[in-house]
C-alpha positions as CSV (number, residue, x, y, z in Angstrom):
1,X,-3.9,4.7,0.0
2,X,-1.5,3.7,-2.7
3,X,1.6,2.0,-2.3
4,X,4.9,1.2,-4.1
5,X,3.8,-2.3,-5.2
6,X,0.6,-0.7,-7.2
7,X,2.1,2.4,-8.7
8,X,3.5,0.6,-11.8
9,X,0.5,-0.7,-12.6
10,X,-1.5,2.3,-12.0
11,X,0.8,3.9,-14.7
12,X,1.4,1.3,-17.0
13,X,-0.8,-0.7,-19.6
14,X,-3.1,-3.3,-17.3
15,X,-1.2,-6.3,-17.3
16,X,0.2,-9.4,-14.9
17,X,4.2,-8.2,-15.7
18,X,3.5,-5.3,-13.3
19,X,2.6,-6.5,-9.9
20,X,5.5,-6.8,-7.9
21,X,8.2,-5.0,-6.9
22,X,11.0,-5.4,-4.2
23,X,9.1,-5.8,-1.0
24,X,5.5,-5.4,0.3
25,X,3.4,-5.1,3.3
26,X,0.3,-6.2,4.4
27,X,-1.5,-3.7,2.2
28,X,0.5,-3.6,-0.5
29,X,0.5,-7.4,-1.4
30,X,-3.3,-7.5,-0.7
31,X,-3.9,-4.5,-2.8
32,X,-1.4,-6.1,-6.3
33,X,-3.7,-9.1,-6.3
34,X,-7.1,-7.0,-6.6
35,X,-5.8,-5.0,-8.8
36,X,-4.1,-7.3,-11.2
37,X,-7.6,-9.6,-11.0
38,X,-9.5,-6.6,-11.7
39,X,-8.2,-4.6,-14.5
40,X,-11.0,-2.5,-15.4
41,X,-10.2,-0.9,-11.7
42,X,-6.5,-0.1,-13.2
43,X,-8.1,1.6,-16.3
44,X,-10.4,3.4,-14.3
45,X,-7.4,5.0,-12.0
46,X,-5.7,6.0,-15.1
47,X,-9.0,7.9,-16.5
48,X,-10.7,8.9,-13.9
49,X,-9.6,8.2,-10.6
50,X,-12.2,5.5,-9.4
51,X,-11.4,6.6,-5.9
52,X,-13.5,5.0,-3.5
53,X,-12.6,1.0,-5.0
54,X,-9.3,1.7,-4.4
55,X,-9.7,3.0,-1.1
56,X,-11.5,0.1,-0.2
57,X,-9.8,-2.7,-2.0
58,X,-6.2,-1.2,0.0
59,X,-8.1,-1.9,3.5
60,X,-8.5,-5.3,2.5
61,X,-5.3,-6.1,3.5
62,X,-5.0,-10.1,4.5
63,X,-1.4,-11.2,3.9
64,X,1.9,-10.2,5.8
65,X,5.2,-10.7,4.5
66,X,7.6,-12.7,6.3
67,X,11.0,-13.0,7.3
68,X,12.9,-16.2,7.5
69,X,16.3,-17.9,7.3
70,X,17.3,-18.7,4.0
71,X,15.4,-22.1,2.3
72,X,14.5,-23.7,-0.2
73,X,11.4,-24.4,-1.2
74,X,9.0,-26.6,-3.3
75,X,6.0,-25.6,-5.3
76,X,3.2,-28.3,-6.4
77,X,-0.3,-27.0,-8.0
78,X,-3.3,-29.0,-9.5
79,X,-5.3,-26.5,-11.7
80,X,-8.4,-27.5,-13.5
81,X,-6.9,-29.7,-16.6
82,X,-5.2,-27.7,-18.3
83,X,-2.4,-28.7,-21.0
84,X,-0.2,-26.8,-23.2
85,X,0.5,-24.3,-24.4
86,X,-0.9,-22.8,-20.4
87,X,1.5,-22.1,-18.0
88,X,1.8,-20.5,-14.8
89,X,4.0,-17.6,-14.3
90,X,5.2,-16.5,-10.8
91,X,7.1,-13.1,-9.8
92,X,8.5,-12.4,-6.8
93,X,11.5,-10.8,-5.6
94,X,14.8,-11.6,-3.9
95,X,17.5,-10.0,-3.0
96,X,16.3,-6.9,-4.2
97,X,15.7,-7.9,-7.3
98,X,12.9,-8.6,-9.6
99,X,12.7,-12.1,-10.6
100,X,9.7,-13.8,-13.1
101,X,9.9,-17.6,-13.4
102,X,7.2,-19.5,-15.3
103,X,6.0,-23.5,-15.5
104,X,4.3,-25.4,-17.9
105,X,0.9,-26.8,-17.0
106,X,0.2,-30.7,-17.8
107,X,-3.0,-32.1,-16.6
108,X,-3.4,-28.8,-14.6
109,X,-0.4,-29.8,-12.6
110,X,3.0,-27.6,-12.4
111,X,5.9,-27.3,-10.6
112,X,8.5,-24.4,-9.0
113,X,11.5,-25.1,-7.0
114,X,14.3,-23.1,-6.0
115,X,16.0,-20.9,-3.2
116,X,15.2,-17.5,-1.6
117,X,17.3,-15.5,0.9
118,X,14.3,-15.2,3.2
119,X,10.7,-16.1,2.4
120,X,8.9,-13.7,0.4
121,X,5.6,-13.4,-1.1
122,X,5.1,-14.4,-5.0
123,X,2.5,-14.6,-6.9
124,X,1.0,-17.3,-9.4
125,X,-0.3,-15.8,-12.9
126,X,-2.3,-18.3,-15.1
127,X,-2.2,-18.0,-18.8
128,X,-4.3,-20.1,-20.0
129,X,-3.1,-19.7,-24.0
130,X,0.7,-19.8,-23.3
131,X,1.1,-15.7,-23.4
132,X,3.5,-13.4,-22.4
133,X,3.0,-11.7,-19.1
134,X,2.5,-8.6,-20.6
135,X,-0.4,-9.6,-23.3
136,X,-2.4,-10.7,-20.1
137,X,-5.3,-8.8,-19.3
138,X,-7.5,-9.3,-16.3
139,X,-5.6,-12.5,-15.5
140,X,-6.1,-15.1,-12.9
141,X,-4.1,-14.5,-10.0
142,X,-2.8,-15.8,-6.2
143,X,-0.2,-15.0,-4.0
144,X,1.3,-17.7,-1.3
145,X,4.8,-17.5,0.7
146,X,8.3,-18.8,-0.6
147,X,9.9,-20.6,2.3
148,X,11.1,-23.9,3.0
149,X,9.3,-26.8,2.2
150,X,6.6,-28.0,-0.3
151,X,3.6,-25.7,-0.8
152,X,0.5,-27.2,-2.0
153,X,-1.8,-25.4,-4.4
154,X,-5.2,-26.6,-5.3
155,X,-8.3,-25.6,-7.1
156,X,-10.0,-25.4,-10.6
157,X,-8.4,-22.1,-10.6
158,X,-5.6,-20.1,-8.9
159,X,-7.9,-17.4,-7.4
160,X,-10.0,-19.4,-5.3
161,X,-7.1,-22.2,-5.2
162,X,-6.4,-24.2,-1.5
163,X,-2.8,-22.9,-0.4
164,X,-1.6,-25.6,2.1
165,X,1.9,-27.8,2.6
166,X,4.7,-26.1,4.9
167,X,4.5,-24.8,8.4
168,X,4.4,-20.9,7.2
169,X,1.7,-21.0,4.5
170,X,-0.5,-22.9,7.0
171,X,-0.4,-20.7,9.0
172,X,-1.1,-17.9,6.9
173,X,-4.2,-19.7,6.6
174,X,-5.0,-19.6,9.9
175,X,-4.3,-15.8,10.1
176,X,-6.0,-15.7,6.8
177,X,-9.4,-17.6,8.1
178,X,-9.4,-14.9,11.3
179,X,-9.9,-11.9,8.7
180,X,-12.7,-13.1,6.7
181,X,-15.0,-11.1,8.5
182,X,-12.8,-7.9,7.1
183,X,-12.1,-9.5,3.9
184,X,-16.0,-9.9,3.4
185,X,-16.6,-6.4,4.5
186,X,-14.9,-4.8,2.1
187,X,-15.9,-7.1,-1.0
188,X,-20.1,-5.9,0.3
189,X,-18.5,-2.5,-0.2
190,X,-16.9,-3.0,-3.2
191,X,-19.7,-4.7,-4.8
192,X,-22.3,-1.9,-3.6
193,X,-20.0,0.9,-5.2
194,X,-19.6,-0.9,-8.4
195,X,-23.8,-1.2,-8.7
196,X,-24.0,2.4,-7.6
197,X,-25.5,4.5,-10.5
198,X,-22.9,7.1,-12.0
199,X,-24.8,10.3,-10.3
200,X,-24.6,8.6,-7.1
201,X,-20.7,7.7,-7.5
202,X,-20.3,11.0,-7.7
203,X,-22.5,12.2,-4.5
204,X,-20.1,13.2,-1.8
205,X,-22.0,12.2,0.8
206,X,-22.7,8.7,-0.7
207,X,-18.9,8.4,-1.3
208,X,-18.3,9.7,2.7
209,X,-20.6,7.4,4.2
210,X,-18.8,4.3,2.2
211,X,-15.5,5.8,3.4
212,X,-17.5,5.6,7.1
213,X,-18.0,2.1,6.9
214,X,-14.6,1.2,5.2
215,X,-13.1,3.2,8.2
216,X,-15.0,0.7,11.0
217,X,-13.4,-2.2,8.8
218,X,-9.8,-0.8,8.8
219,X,-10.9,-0.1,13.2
220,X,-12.0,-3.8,13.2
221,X,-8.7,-5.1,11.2
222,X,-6.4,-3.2,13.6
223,X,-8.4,-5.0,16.4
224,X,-8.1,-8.4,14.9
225,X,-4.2,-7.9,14.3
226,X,-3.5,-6.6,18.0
227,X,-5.3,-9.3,19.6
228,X,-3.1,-11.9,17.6
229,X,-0.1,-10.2,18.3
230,X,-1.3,-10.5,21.9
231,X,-2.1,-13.9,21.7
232,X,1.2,-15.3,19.5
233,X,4.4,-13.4,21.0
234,X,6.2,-15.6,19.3
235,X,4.4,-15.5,15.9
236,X,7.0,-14.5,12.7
237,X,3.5,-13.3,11.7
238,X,3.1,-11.2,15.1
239,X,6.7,-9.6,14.2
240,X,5.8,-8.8,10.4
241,X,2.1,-7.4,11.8
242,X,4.0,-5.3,14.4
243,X,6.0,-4.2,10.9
244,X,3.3,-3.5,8.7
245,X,0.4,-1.6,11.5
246,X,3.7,0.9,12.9
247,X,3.4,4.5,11.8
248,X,3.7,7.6,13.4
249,X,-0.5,8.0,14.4
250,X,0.1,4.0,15.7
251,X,3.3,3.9,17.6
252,X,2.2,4.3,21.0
253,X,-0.3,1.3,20.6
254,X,1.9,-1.0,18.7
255,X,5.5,-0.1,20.2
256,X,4.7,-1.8,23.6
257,X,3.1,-4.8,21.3
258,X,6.7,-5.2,19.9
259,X,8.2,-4.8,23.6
260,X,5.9,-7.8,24.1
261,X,7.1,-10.3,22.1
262,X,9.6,-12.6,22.3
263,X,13.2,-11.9,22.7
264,X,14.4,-14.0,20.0
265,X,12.0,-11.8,17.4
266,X,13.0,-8.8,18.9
267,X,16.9,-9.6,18.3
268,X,16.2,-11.3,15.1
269,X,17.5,-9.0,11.9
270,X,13.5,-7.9,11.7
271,X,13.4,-7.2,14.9
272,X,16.5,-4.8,14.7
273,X,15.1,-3.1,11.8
274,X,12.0,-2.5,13.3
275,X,13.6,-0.9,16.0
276,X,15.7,1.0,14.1
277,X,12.0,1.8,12.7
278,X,10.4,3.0,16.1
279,X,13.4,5.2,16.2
280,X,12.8,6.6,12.7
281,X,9.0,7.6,13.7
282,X,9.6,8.9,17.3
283,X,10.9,11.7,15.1
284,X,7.6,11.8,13.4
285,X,5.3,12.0,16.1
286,X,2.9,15.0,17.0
287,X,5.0,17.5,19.1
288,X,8.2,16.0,17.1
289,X,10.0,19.0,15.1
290,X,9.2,17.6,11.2
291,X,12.5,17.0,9.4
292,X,13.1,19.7,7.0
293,X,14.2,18.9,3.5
294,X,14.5,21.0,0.3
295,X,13.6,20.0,-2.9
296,X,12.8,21.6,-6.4
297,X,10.1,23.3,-7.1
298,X,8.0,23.3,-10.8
299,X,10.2,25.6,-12.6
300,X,13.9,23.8,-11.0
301,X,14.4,26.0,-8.2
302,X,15.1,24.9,-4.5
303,X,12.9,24.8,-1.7
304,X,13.2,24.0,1.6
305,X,10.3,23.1,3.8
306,X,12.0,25.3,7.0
307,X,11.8,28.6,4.7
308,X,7.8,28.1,5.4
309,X,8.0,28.6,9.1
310,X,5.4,31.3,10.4
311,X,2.4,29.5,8.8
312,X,0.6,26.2,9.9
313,X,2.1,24.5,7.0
314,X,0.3,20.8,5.6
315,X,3.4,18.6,4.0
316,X,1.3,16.6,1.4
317,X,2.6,13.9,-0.3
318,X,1.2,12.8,-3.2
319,X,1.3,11.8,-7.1
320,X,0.1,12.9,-10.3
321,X,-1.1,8.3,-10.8
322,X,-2.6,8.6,-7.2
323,X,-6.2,8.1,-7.8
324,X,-7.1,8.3,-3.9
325,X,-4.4,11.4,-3.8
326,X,-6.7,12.7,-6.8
327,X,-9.7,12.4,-5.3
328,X,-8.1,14.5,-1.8
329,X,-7.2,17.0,-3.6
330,X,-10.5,19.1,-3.4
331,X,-10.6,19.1,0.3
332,X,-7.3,19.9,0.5
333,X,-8.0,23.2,-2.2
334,X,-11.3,23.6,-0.1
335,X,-9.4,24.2,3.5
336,X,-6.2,25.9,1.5
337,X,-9.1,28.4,0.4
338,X,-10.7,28.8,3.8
339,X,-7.8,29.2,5.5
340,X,-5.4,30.6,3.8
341,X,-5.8,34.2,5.1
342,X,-5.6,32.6,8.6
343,X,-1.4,32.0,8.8
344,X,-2.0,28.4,6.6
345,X,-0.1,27.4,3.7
346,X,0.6,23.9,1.9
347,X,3.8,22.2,0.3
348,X,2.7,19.8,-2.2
349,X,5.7,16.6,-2.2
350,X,5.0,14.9,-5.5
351,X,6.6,11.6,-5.9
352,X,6.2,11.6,-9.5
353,X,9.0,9.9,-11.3
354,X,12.0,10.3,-13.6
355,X,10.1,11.8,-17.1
356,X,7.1,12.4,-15.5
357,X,7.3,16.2,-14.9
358,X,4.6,17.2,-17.6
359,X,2.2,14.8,-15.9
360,X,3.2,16.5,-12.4
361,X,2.6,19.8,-13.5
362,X,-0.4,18.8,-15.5
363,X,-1.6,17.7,-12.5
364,X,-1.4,20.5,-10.3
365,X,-3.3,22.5,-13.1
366,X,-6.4,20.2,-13.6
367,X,-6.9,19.9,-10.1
368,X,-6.5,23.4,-9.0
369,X,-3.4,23.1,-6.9
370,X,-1.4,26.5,-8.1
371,X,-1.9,29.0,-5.1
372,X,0.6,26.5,-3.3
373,X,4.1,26.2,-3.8
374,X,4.8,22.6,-4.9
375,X,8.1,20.3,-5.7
376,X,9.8,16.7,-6.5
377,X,13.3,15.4,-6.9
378,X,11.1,12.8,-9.9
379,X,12.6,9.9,-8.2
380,X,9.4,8.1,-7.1
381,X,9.8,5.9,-4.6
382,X,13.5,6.1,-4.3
383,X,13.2,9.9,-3.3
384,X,15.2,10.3,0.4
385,X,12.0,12.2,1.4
386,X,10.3,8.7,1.6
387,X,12.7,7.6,3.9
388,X,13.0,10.7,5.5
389,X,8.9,10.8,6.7
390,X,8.5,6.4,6.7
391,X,6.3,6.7,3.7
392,X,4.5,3.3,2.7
393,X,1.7,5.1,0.6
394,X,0.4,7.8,-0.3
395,X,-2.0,10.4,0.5
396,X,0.1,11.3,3.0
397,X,0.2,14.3,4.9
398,X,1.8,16.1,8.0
399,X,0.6,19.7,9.6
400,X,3.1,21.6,10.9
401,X,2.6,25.0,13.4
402,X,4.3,27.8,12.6
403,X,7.3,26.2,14.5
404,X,7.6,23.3,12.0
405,X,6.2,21.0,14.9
406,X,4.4,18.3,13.9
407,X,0.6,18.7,15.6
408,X,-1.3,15.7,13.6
409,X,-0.8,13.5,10.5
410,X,-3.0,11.9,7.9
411,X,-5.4,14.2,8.1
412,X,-8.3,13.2,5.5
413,X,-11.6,15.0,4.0
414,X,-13.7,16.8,6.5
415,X,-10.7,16.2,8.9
416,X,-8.2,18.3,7.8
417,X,-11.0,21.0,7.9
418,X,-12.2,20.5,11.3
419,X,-8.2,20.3,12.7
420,X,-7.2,23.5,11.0
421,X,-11.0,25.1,12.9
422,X,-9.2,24.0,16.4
423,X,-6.6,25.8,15.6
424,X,-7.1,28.6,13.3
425,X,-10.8,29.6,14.5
């Protein structure tokens, strides 16, 4: 799944400048690290959708956000030796905005200070010749929290650097050390799809059976998070997991998790949003009614997703720079093709962006996607339809009955065949 924090860089040129963006989740700061470290996985998305890596690299998903009082805060680092010109960049985001600060290195040491409304995740970019963000390629890269206190960074290098010092960054190390067993999981995967021969990258049922074992990962991730949420109702980090794990397919498991914990987090302004949240998805459950919308199709003319009622309808969200959306999209012509004499339709939602209609359209035609009525506001991220369905990445999809109830969600490969068989056969 991709999600807000990786588009940019999925679209633009591979460099550092495009990591971050306002804020991220579990996933989504996980995921900007790989993929800035790894640029040749960027490139790849942009050719040739190198699917399964980034379906894999999204699960390993270590680091939640947090929310906090405003503080200030203290960066010290030791890396290697070196001296100028290197510096260390870091981006991050405050208030809603975008913010890039940089350090010179002396000795290998460097040092940030400053203030954030809350604490929020930034990351540490070393360049080791002095260069501006955007001439890095492939650059070395680490994330750690921004909250009060001094944080402590350590190491010949920033990946691999010891992140110690105030209260919250230890104990993202202790959640951090918990999820090894994950993290390790998905690296094995990584590295046995990279070493894969091109023929076999391209067997389906090579590329199903990875997806298999990535799945028992994400199953064994879930596990890990609800057992600490369990076991730390008081945990800032149990709030942000309860955040990050909630969708509509998870509510009923993680809703009485947030019930659980303590009644300061719950009345704490996180805590209100993410009840405000559970609110939001109710309304997105199966047997919910979907929210209708309208939006414009290809050639600029309005549709709205009630005018489909009749039909077992699949609302699929997705993006023209979506690699793992990309590499959905022939299941999703397979089951259109099976099914469509059967009362079964789909409504592609493209959250393309301002500019990016050719590309939209483009993509539609390469992958086969015509026989189905498709449409986009262009706003990316900021379209209210994101809102509107709690959409944190995308493939996404919903299937409606003829009704416009929802009767399942994120329905992927072979399962969006064997759903519409339950009900269509």
């Amino acid at each position: 799944m991709v999600a807000p924090v990786v588009q940019e860089a999925l679209e633009a040129e591979v460099s550092a400048e495009e990591v971050v963006v306002s804020v991220v989740s579990v996933a989504e700061a996980s995921a900007a690290v790989e993929q800035v470290a790894d640029g040749n996985t960027i490139n790849s998305e942009k050719l040739q959708f190198n699917n399964m890596k980034n379906l894999i690299l999204l699960g390993a998903a270590l680091v939640p956000s947090l929310l906090f009082a405003q503080e200030d805060y203290t960066i010290k680092g030791k890396i290697g030796s070196f001296n100028s010109p290197a510096k260390i960049y870091m981006q991050y985001a405050d208030k809603g905005q975008r913010l890039v600060d940089s350090a010179a290195i002396t000795n290998g040491e460097f040092k940030f200070n400053g203030t954030v409304e809350e604490p929020t995740q930034a990351y540490l970019i070393l360049s080791p010749d002095g260069l501006p963000l955007r001439e890095l390629q492939n650059p070395d890269v680490n994330s750690l929290y921004l909250s009060k206190g001094v944080v402590n960074v350590a190491g010949t290098g920033l990946k691999d650097a010891t992140i110690s010092g105030n209260a919250l960054n230890e104990e993202m190390t202790v959640y951090k050390e918990q999820l090894k067993q994950v993290e390790g999981g998905f690296k094995a995967l990584n590295a046995e799809y990279a070493a894969a021969s091109p023929e076999k990258k391209e067997d389906e049922a090579y590329i199903a059976e990875l997806q298999g074992r990535a799945g028992e990962l994400y199953k064994l991730q879930t596990s890990l998070n609800e057992q600490f949420i369990k076991n730390n109702p008081k945990s800032y980090i149990s709030l942000n997991l309860v955040d990050e794990m909630l969708t509509p397919e998870t509510i009923a498991s993680f809703e009485p998790a947030f019930q659980n914990l303590s009644t300061d987090l719950k009345n704490s302004a996180k805590g209100k949003s993410i009840t405000e949240k559970i609110e939001g998805m109710r309304k997105l459950a199966v047997g919910a009614t979907a929210p209708d919308f309208t939006l414009p199709d290809t050639s600029g003319n309005d549709l709205s997703l009630s005018s489909l009622r009749g039909k077992y309808v699949l609302v699929d969200f997705w993006a023209s720079w979506c690699g793992p959306c990309r590499h959905e999209n022939p299941f999703v012509v397979a089951a259109y093709n099976k099914y469509k004499d059967k009362g079964f339709t789909i409504l592609g939602v493209s959250l393309d962006n301002p500019g990016k209609k050719d590309a939209w359209v483009k993509a539609i035609a390469d992958d086969e996607l015509q026989q189905w009525s498709h449409v986009s506001d262009l706003l990316g991220w900021q379209s209210d339809v994101v809102k509107l369905y709690s959409i944190r990445g995308i493939p996404q999809n919903y299937l409606l009955d003829q009704e416009g109830k929802i009767v399942a969600s994120n329905l992927r490969g072979a399962a969006l065949d064997e759903k519409l068989a339950d009900l269509l056969n």
